[in-house]
N, CA, C and O atoms as a GROMACS GRO file, in nm:
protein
  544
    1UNK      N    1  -1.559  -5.628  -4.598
    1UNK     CA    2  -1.627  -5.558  -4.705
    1UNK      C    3  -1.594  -5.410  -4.699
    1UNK      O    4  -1.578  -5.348  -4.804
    2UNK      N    5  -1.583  -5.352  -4.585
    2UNK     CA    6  -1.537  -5.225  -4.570
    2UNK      C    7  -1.413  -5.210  -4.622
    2UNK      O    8  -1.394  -5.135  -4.718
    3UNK      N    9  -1.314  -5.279  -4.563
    3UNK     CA   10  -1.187  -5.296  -4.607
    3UNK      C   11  -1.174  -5.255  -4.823
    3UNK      O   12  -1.116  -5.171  -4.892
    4UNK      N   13  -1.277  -5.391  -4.850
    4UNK     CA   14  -1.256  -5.372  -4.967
    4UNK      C   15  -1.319  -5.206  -5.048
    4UNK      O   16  -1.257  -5.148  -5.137
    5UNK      N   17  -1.408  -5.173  -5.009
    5UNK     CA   18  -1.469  -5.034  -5.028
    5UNK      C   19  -1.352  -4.926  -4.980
    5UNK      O   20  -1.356  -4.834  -5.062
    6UNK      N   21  -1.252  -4.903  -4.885
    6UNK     CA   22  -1.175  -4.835  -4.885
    6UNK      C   23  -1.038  -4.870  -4.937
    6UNK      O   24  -0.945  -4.793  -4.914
    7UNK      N   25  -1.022  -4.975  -5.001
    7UNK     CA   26  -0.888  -4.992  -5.116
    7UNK      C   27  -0.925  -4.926  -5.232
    7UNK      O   28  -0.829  -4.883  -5.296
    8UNK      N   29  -1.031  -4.904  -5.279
    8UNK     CA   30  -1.087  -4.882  -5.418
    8UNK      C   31  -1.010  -4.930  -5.536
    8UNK      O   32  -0.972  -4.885  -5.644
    9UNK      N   33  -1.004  -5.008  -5.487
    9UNK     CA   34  -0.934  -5.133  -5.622
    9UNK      C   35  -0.981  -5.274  -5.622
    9UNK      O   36  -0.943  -5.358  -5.704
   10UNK      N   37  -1.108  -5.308  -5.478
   10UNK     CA   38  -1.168  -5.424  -5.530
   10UNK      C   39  -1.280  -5.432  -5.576
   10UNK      O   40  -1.371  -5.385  -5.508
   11UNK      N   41  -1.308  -5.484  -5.688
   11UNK     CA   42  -1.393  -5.515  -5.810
   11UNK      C   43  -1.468  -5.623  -5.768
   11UNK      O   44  -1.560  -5.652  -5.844
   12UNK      N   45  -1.457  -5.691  -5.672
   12UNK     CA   46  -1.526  -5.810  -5.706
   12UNK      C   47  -1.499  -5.908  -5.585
   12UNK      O   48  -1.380  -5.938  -5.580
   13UNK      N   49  -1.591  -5.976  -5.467
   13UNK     CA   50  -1.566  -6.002  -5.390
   13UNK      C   51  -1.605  -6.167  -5.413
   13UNK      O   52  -1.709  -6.182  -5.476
   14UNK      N   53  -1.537  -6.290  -5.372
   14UNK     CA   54  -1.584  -6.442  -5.406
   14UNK      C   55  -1.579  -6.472  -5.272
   14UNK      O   56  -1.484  -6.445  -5.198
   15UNK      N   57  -1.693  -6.535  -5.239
   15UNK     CA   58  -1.755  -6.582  -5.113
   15UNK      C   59  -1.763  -6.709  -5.115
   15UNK      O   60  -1.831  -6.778  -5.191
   16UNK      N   61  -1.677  -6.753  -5.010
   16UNK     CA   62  -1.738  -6.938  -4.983
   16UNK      C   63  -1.783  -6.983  -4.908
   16UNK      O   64  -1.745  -7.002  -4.793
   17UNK      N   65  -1.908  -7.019  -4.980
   17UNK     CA   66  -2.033  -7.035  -4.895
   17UNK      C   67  -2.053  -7.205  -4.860
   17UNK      O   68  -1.947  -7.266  -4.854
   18UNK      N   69  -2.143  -7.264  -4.844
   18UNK     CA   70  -2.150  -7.421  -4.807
   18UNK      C   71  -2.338  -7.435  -4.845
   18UNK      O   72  -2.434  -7.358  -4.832
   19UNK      N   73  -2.323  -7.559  -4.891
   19UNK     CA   74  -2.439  -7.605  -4.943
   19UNK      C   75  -2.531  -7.648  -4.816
   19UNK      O   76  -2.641  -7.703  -4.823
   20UNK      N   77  -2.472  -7.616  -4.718
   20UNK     CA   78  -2.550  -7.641  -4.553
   20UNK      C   79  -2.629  -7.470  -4.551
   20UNK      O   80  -2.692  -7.432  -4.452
   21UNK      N   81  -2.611  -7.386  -4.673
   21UNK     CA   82  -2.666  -7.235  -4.650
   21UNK      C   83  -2.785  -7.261  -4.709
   21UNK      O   84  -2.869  -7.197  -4.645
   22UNK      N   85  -2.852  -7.338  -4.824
   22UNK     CA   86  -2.928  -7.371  -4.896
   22UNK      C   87  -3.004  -7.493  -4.847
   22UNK      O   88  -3.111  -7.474  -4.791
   23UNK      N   89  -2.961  -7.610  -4.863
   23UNK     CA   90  -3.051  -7.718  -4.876
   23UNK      C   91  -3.114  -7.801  -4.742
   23UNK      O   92  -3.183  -7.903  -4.746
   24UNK      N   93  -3.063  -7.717  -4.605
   24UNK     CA   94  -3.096  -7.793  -4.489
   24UNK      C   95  -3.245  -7.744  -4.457
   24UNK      O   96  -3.267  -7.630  -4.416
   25UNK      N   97  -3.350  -7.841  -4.480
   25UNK     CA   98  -3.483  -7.785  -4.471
   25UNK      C   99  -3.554  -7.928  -4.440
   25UNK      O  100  -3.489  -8.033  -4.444
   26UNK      N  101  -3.668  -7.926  -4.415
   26UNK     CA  102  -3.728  -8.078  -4.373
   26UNK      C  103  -3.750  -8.144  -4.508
   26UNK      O  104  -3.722  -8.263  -4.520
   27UNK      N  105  -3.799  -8.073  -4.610
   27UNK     CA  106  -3.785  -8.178  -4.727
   27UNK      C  107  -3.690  -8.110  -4.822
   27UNK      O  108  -3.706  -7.991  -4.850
   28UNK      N  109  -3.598  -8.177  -4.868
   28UNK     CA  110  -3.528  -8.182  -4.989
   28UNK      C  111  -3.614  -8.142  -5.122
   28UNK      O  112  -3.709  -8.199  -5.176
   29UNK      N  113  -3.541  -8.018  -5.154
   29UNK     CA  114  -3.643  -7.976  -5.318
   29UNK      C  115  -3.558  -8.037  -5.426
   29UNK      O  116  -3.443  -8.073  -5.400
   30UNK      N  117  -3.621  -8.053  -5.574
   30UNK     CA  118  -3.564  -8.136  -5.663
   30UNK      C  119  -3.464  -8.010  -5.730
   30UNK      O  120  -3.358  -8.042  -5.784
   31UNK      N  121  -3.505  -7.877  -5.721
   31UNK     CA  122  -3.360  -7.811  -5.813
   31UNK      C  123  -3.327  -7.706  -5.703
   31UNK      O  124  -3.423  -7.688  -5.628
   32UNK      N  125  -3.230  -7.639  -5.676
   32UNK     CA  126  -3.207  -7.531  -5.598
   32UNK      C  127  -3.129  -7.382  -5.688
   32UNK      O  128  -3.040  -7.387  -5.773
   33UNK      N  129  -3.196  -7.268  -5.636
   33UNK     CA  130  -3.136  -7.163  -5.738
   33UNK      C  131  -3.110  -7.091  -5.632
   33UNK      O  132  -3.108  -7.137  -5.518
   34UNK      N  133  -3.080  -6.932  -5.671
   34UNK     CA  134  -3.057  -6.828  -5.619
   34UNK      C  135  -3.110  -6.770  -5.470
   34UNK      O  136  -3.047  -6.711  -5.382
   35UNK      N  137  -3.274  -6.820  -5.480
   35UNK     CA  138  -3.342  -6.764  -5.386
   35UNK      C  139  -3.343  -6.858  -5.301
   35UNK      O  140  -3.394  -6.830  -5.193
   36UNK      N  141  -3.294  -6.983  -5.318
   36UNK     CA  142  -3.276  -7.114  -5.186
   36UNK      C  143  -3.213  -7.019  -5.051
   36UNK      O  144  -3.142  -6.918  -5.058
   37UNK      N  145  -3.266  -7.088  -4.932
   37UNK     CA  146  -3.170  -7.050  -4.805
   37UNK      C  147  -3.245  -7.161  -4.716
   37UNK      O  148  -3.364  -7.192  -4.720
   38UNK      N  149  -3.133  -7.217  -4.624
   38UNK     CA  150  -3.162  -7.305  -4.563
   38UNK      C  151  -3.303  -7.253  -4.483
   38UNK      O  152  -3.327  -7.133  -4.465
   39UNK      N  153  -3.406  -7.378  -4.432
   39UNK     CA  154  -3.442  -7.286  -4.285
   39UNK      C  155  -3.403  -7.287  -4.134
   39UNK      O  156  -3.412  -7.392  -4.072
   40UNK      N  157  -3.371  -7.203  -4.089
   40UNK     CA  158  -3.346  -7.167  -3.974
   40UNK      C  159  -3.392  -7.246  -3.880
   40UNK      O  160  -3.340  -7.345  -3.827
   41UNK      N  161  -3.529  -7.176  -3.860
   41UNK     CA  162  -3.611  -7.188  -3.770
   41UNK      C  163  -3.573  -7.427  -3.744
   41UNK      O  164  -3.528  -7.494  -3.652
   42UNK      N  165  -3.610  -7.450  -3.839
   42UNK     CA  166  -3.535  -7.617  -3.903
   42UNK      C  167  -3.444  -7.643  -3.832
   42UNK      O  168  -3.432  -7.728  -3.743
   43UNK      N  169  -3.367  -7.558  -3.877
   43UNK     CA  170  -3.243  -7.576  -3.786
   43UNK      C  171  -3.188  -7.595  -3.674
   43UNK      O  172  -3.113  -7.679  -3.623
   44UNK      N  173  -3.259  -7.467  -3.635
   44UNK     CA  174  -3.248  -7.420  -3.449
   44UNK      C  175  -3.316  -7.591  -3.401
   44UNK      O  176  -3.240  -7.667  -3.340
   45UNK      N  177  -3.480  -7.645  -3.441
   45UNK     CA  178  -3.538  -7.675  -3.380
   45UNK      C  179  -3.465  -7.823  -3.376
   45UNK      O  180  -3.485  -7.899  -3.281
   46UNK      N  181  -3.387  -7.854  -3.474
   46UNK     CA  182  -3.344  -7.975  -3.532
   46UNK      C  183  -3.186  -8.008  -3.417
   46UNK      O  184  -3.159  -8.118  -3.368
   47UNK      N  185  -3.119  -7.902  -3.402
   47UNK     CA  186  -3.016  -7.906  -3.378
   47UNK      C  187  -2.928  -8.031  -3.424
   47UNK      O  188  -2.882  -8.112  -3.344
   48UNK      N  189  -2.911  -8.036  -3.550
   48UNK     CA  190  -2.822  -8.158  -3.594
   48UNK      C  191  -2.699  -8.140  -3.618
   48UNK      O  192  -2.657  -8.026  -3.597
   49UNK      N  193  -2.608  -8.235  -3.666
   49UNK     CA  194  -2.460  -8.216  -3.653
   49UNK      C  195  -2.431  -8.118  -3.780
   49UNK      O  196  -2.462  -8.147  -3.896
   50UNK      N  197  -2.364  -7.992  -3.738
   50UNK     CA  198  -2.303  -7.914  -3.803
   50UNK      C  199  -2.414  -7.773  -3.799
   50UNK      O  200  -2.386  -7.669  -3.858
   51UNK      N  201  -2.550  -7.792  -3.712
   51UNK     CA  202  -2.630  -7.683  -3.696
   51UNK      C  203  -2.573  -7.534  -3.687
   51UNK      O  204  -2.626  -7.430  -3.728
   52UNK      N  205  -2.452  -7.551  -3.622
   52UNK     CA  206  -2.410  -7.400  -3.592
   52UNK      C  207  -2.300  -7.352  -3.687
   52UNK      O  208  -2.253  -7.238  -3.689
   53UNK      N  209  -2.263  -7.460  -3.772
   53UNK     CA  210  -2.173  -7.433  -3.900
   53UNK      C  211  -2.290  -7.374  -3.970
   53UNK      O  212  -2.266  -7.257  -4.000
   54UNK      N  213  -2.386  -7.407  -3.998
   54UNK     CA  214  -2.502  -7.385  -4.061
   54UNK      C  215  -2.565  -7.277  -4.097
   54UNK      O  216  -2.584  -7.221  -4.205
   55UNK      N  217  -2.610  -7.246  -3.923
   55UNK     CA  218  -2.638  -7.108  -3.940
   55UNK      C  219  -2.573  -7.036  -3.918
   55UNK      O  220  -2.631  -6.930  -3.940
   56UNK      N  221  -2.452  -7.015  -3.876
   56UNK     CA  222  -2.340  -6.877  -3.898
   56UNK      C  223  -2.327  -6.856  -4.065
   56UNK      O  224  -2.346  -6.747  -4.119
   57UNK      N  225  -2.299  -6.957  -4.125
   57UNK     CA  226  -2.272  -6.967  -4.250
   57UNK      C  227  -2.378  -6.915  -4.344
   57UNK      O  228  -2.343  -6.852  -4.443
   58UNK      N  229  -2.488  -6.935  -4.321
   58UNK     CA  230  -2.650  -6.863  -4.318
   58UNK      C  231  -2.637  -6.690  -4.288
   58UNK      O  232  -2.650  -6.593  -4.363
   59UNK      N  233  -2.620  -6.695  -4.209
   59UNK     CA  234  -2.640  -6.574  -4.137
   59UNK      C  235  -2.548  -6.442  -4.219
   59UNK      O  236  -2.589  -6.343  -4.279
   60UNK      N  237  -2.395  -6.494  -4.189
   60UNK     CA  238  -2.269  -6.429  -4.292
   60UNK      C  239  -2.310  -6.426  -4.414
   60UNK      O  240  -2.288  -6.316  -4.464
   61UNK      N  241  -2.371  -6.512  -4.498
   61UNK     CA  242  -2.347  -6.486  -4.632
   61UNK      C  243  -2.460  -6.386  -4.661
   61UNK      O  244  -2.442  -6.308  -4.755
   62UNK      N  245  -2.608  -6.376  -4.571
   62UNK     CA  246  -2.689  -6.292  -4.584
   62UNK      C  247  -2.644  -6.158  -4.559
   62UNK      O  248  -2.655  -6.076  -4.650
   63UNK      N  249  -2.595  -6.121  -4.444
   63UNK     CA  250  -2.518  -6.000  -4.414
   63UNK      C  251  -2.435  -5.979  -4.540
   63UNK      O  252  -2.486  -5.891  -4.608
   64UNK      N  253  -2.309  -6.037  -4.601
   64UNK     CA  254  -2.245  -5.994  -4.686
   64UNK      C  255  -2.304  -5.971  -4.832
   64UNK      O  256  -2.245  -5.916  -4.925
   65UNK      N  257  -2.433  -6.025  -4.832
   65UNK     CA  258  -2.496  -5.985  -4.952
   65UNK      C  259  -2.592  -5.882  -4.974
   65UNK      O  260  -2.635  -5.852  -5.086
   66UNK      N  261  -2.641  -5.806  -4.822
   66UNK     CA  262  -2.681  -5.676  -4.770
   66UNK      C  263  -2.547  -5.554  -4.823
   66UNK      O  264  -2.553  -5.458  -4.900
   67UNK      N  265  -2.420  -5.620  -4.732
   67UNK     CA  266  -2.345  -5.513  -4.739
   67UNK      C  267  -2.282  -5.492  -4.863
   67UNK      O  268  -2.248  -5.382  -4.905
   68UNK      N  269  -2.262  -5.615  -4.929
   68UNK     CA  270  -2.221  -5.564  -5.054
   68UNK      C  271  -2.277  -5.507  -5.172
   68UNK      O  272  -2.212  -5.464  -5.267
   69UNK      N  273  -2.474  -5.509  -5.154
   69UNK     CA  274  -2.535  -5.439  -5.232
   69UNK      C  275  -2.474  -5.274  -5.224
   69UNK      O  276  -2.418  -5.200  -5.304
   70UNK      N  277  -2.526  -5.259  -5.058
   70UNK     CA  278  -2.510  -5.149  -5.005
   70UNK      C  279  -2.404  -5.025  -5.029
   70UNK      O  280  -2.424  -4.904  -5.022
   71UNK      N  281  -2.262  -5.115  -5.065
   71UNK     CA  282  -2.137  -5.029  -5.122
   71UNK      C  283  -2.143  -5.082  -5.254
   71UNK      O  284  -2.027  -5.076  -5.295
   72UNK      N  285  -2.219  -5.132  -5.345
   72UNK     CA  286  -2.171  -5.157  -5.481
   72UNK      C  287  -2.064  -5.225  -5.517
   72UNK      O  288  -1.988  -5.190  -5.607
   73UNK      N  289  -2.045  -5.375  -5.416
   73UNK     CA  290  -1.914  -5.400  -5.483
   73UNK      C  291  -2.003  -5.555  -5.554
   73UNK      O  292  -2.116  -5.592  -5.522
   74UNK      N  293  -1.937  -5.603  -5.625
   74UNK     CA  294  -1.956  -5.688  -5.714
   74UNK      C  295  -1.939  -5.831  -5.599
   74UNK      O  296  -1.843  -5.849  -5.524
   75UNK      N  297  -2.079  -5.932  -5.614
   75UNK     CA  298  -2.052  -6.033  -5.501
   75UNK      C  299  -2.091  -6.158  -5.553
   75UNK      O  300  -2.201  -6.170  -5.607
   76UNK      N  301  -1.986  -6.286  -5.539
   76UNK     CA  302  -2.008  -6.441  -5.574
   76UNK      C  303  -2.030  -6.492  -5.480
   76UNK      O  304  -1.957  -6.458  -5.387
   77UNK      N  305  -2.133  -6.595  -5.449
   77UNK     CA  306  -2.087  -6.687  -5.390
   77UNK      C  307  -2.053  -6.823  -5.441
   77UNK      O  308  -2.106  -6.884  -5.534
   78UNK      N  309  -1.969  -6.853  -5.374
   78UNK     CA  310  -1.940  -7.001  -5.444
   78UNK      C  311  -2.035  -7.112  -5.322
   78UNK      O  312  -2.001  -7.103  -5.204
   79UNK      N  313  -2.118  -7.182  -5.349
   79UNK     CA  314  -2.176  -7.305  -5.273
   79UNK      C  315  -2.078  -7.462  -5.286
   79UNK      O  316  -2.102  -7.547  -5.372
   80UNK      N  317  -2.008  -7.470  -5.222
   80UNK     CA  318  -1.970  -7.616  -5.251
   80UNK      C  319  -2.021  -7.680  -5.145
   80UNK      O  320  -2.045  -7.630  -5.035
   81UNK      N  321  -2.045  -7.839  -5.192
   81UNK     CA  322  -2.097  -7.941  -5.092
   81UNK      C  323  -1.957  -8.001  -5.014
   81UNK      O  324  -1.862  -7.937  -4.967
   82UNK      N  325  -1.975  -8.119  -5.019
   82UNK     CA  326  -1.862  -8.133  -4.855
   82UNK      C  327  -1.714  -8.061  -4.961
   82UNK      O  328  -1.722  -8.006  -5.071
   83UNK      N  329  -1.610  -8.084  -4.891
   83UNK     CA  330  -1.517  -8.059  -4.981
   83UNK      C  331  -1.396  -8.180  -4.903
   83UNK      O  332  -1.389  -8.191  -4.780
   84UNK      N  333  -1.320  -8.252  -4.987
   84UNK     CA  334  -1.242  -8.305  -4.932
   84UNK      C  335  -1.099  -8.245  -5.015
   84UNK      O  336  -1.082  -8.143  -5.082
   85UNK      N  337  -1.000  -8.366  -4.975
   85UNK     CA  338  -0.862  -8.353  -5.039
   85UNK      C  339  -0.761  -8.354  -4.890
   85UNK      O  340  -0.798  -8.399  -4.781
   86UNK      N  341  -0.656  -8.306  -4.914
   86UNK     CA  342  -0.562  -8.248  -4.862
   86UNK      C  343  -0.575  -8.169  -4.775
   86UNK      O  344  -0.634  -8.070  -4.818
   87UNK      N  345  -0.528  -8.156  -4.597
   87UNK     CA  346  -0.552  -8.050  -4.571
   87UNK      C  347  -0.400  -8.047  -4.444
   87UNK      O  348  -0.326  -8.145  -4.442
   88UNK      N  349  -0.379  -7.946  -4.365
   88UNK     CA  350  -0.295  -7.846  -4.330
   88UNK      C  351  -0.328  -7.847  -4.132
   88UNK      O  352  -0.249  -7.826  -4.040
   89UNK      N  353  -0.458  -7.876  -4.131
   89UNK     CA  354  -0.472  -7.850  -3.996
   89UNK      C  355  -0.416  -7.970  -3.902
   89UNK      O  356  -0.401  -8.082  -3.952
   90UNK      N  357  -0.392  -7.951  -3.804
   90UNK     CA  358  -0.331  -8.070  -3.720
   90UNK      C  359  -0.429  -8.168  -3.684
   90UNK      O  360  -0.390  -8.280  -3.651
   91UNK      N  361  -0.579  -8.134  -3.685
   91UNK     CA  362  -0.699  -8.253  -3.659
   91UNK      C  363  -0.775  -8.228  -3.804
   91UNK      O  364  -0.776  -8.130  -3.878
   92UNK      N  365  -0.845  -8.375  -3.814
   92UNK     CA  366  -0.925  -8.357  -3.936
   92UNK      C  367  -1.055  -8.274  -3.942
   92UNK      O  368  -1.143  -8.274  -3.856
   93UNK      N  369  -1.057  -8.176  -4.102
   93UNK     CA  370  -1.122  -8.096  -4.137
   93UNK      C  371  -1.288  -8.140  -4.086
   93UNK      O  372  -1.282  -8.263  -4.090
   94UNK      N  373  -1.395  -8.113  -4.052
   94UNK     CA  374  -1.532  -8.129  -4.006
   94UNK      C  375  -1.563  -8.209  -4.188
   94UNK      O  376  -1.638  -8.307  -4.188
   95UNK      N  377  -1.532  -8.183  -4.264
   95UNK     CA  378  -1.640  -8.209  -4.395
   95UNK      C  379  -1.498  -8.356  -4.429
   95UNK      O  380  -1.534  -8.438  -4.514
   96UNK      N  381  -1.403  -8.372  -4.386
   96UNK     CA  382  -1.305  -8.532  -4.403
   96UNK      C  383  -1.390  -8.587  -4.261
   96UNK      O  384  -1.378  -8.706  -4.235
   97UNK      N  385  -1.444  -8.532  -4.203
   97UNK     CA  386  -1.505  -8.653  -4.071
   97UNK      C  387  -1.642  -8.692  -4.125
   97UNK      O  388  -1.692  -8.802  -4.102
   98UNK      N  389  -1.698  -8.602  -4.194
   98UNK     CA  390  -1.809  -8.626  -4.231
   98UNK      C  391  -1.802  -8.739  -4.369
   98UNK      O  392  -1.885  -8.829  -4.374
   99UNK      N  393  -1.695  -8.726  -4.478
   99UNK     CA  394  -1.650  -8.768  -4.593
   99UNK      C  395  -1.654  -8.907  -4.596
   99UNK      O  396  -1.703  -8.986  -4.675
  100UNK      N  397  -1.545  -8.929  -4.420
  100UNK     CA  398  -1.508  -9.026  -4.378
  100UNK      C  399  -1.601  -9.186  -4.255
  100UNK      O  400  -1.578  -9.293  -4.198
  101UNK      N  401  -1.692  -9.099  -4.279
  101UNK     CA  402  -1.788  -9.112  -4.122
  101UNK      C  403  -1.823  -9.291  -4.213
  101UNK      O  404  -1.824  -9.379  -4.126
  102UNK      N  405  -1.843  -9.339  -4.330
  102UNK     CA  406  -1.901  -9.463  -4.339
  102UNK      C  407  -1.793  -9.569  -4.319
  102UNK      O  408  -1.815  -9.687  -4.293
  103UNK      N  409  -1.664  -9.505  -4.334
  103UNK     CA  410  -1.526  -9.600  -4.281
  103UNK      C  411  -1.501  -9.572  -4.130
  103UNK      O  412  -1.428  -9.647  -4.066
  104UNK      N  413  -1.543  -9.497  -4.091
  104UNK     CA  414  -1.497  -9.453  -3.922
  104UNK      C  415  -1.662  -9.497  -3.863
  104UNK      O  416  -1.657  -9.470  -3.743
  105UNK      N  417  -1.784  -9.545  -3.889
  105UNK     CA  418  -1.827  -9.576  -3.816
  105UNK      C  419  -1.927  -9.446  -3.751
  105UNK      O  420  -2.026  -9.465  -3.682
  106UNK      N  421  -1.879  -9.326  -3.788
  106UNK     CA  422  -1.963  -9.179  -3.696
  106UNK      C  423  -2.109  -9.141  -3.783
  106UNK      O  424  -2.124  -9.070  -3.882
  107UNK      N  425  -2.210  -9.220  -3.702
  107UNK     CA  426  -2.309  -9.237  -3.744
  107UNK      C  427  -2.401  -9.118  -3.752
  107UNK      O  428  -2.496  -9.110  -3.829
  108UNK      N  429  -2.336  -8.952  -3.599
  108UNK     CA  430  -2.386  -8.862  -3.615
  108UNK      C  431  -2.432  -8.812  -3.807
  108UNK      O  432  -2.535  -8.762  -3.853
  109UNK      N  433  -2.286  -8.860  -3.883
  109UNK     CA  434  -2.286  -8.779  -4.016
  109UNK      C  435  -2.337  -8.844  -4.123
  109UNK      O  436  -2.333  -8.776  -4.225
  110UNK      N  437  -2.383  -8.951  -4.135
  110UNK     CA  438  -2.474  -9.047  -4.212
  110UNK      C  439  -2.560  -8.947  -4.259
  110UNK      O  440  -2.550  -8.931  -4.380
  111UNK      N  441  -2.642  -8.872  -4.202
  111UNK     CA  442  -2.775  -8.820  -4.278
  111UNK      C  443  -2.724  -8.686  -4.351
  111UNK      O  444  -2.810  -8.617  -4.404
  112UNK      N  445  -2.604  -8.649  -4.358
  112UNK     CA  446  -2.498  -8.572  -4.444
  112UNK      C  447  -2.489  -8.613  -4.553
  112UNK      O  448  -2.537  -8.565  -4.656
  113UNK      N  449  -2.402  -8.743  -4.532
  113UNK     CA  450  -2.310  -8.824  -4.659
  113UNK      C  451  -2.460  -8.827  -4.754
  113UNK      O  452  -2.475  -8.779  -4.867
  114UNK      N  453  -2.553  -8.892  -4.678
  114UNK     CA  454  -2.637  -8.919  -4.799
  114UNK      C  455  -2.684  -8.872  -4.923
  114UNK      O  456  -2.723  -8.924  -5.027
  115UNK      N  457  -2.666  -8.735  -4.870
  115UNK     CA  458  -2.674  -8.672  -5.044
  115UNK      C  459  -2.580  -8.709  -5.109
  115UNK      O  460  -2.618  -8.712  -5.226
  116UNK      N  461  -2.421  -8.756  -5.097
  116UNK     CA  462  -2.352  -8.798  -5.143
  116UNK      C  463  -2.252  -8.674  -5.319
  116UNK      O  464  -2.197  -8.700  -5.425
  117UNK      N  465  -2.290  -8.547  -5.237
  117UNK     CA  466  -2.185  -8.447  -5.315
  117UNK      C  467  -2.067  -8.409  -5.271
  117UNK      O  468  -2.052  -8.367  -5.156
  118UNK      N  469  -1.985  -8.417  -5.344
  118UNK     CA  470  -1.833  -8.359  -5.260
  118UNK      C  471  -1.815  -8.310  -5.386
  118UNK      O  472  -1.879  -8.323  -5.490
  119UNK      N  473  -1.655  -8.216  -5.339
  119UNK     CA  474  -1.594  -8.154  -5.460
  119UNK      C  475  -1.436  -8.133  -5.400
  119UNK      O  476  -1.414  -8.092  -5.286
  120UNK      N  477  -1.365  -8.158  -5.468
  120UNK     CA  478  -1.208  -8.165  -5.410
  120UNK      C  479  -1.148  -8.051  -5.429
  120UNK      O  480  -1.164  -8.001  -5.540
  121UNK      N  481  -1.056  -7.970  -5.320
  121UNK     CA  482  -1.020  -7.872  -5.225
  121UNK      C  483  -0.952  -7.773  -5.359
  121UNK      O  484  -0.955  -7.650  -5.354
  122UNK      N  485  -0.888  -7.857  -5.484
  122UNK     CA  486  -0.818  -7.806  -5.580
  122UNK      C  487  -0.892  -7.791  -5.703
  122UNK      O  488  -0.824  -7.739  -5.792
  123UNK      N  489  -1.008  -7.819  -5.736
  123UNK     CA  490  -1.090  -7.758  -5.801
  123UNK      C  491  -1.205  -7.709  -5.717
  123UNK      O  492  -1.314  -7.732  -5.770
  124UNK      N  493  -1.212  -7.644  -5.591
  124UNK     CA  494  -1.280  -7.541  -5.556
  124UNK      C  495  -1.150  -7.381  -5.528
  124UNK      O  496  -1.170  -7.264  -5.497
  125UNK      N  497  -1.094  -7.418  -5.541
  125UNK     CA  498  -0.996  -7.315  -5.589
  125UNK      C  499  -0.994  -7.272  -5.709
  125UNK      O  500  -0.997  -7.155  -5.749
  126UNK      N  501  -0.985  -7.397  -5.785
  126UNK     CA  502  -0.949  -7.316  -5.993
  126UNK      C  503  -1.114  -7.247  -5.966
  126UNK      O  504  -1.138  -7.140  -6.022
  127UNK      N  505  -1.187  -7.291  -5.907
  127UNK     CA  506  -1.318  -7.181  -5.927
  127UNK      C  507  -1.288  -7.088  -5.849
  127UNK      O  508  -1.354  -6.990  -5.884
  128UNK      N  509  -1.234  -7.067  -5.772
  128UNK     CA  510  -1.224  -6.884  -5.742
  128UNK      C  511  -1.173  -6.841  -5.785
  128UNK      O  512  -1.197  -6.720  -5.786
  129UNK      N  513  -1.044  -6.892  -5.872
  129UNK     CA  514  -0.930  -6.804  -5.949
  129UNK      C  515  -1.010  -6.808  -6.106
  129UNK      O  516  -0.986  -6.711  -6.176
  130UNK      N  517  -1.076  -6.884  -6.148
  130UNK     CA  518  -1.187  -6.879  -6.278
  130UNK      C  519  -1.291  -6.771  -6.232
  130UNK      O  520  -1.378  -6.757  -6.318
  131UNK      N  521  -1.307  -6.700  -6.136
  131UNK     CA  522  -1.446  -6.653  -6.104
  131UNK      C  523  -1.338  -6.470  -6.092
  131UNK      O  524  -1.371  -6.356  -6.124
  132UNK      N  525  -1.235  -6.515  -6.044
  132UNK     CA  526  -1.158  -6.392  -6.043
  132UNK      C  527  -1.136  -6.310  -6.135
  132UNK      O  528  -1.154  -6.188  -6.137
  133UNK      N  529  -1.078  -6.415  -6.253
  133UNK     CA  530  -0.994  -6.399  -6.374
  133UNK      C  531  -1.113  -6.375  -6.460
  133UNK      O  532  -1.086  -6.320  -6.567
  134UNK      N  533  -1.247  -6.406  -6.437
  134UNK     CA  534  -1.308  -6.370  -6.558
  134UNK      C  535  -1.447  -6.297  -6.477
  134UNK      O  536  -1.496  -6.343  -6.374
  135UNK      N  537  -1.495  -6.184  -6.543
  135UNK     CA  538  -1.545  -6.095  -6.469
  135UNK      C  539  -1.698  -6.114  -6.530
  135UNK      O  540  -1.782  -6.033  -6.492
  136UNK      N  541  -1.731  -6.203  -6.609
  136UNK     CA  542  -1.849  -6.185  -6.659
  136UNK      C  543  -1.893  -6.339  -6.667
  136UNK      O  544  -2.004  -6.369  -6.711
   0.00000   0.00000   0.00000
């Protein structure tokens, strides 16, 4: 964020955030908006699979939405739920183990899948380059 405050040419910062920042709480609410944030405290006490994806991911997007008030730069976040598709790394992505967990048997990620949202790796991209390209 600093970085971008001393280029003075970025306008507009897109954040990707995870729906593990919002909806991990003991009960599930029926709509989620702006002021959603997972709870913590839930969290810590819960320690379930992906807890510390959770709250870093928690934690960062709060900080970056401090600091980017703070310098005035313009801030998105994008929330996507699992994300699958295609990927690049030499072991499989945490959200393809989770995707994958009712054919593989990994019962840790069952209480994941169940919400049963995904969004694929190439239209969570056209939304950052849609969120780029259009400023309003």
């Amino acid at each position: 964020i600093n970085s971008c405050v001393k280029a003075k040419t970025v306008k507009r910062l897109v954040f990707t955030s995870s729906a593990g920042t919002l909806n991990v709480q003991p009960q599930q609410k029926p709509v989620y908006d702006e002021t959603c944030w997972s709870d913590l405290d839930f969290i810590y006490a819960k320690k379930m699979t992906g807890w510390m994806y959770f709250a870093s991911k928690i934690l960062a997007e709060k900080e970056a939405w401090k600091a980017t008030k703070e310098k005035q730069i313009d801030f998105i976040s994008i929330i996507p739920p699992l994300v699958v598709g295609p990927f690049i790394t030499p072991t499989f992505p945490p959200s393809l183990i989770t995707a994958l967990s009712l054919i593989t048997g990994n019962e840790a990620h069952y209480s994941i899948i169940k919400q049963g949202q995904y969004v694929h790796l190439d239209d969570l991209c056209e939304a950052h380059i849609f969120l780029y390209e259009h400023p309003k």
